[in-house]
N, C-alpha and C positions, 0 to 999 in steps of 0.2 A: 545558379542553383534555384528550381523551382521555390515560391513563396507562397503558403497558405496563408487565409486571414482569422483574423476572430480568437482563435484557440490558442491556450498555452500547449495542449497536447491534443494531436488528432491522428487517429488510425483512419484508414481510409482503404476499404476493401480488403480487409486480411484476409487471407483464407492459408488454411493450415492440415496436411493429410500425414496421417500418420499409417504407412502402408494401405490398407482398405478405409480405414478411417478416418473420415473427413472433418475433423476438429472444428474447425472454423471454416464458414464460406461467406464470403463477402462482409464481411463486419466493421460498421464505421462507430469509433468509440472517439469520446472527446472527456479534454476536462478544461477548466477555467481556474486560476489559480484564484486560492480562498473558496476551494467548491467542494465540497464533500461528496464523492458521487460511490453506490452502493452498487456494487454488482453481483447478481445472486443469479441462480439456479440450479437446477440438480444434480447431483454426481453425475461428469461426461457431459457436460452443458458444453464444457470450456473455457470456463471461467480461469481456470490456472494455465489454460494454452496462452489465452488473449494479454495476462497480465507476463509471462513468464518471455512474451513475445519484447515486450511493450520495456521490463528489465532488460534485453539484451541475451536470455538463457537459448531463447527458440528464436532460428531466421522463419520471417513468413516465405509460406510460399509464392503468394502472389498480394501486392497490396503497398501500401505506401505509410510512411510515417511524419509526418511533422512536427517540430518543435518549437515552439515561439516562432512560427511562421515562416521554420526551411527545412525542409525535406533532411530526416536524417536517416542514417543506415549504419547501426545497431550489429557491428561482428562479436560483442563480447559483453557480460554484464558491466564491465570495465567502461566501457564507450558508453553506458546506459548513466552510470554513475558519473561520471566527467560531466554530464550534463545536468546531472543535479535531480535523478531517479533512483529512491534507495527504496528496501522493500525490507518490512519487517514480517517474516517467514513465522505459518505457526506455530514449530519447535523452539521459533527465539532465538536459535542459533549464539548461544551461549555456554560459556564454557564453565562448568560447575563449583570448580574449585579456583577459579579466577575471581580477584575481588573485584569490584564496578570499575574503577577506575581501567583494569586491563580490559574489560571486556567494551568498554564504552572506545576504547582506543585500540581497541585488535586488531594487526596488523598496518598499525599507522601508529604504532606507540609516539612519544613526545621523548629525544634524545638530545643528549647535545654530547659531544667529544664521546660519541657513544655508550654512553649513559644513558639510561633510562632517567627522566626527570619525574619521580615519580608526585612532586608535590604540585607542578604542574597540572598532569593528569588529574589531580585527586581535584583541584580548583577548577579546572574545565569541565570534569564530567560531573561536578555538583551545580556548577552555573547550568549545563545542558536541565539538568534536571528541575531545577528551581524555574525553567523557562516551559518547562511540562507543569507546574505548580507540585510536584513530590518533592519529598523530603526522605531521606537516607539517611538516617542515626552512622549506619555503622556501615560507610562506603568501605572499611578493606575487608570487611566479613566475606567469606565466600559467596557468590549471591544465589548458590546453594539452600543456602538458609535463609533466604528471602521467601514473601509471600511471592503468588504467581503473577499479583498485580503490578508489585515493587519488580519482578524480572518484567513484565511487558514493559514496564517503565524504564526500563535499565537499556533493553531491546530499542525502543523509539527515543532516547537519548543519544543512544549510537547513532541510529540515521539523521536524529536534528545535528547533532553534532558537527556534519558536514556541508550544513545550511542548505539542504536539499529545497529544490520546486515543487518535488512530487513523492509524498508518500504511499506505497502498498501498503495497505496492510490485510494481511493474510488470515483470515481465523482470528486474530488477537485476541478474542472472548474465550476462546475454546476453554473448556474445563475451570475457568471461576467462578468463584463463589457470584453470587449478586451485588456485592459491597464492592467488590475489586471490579467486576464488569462496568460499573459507573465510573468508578477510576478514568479507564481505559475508554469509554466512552467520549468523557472529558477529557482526555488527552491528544484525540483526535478534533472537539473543537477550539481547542486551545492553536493548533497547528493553522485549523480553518484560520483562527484572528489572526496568525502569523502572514497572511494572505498563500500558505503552501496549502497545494491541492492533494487530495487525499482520494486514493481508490480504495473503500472497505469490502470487503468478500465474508459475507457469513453467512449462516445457515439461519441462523435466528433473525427472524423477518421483524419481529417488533425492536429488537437494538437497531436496524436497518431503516426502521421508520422514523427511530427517535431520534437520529442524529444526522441524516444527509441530507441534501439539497436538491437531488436527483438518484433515481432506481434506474440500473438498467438491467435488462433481463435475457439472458440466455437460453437455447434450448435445442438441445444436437446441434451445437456449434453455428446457431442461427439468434441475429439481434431479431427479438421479439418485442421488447417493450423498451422505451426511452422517454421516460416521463418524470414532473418534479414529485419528489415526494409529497407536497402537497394534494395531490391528486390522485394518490396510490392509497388503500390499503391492503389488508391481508391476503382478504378474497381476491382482491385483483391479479396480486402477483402471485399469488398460487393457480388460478387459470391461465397466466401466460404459461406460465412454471410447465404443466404441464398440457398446454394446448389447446384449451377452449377458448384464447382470445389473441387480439396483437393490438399494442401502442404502439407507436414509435413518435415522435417531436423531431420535428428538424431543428437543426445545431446549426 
């Protein structure tokens, strides 16, 4: 089985067509476990091709994948997840009238003699949580009536949950207040200390600044910039964004 070096995760030439449209073409993306890496650009960039690839949702069309340094091939989110890639979606993918405990263990409930162990769960998914640093008063409440900070929390419990390599995270800010957006912030480098590497996708280019380690930039389905956030601001990724410039850093 082919061996790549260096990367816990590396994409290597993706390209992606969707009838006339050419999603992705040649695209090599990396991450390094303990690395926060941001990837932004415009509606149709493809930034949800490249990650939805990378989950196991979309086969590429041409291109390669490695994982801890062996070439892997991706039939199903299933095969993405076995490997230790979970992806927190920005609906959250939560069920409203479920209390934490069910939703942090949905569809892996904790049974014995087909029971439901529900004191278990209630002790696992408040350890999941205490290791994001939240706190949950009232884990059987529906999490319905949670804030939207306490569900994004509720949401990245479920995927540490499974002791993941690699987190998505998808929008996670969308629609929070400012108070909860630092939450959420912080719970992404909480994961960084856990050495699990983190792909963030937002639109908000200053959260984007203030927490990764690396930007990479998108633009009709073309890597345009790959640099440390060190080296990035606003202005710069907004001319890649839309095409008055190109980085790119070899990986």
């Amino acid at each position: 089985m082919p061996v790549a070096d260096e990367h816990l995760v590396e994409m290597r030439g993706i390209c992606k067509r969707f009838g006339g449209i050419q999603a992705l073409l040649d695209v090599d993306f990396w991450l390094d476990p303990g690395e926060i890496v941001g990837l932004v650009g415009d509606n149709g960039a493809g930034k949800s091709t490249l990650i939805k690839i990378l989950s196991g949702v979309y086969l590429p069309d041409k291109g390669e994948i490695y994982f801890q340094g062996r070439r892997v091939h991706f039939e199903s989110p299933h095969d993405a997840k076995a490997l230790g890639i979970e992806t927190v979606h920005q609906d959250r993918g939560l069920v409203g009238n479920f209390d934490v405990p069910s939703n942090i263990f949905l569809g892996r409930e904790i049974t014995r003699f087909g029971l439901l162990r529900l004191k278990a769960m209630e002790r696992e998914a408040r350890a999941a949580l205490q290791r994001l640093g939240m706190e949950i008063a009232a884990l059987r409440a529906p999490v319905m009536n949670l804030s939207g900070g306490q569900q994004q929390a509720v949401a990245v419990g479920r995927a540490i949950s499974t002791q993941p390599k690699v987190v998505i995270m998808d929008e996670p800010t969308a629609a929070l207040a400012v108070k909860e957006v630092h939450k959420v912030l912080e719970l992404m480098r909480r994961l960084k200390d856990e050495g699990v590497a983190v792909v963030f996708i937002s639109h908000v280019l200053q959260e984007v600044l203030a927490v990764t380690d690396r930007i990479v930039v998108l633009r009709k389905g073309i890597k345009v910039g790959d640099l440390p956030t060190s080296e990035a601001d606003i202005d710069l990724i907004v001319k890649l964004m839309v095409g008055t410039g190109e980085v790119n850093h070899g990986g």
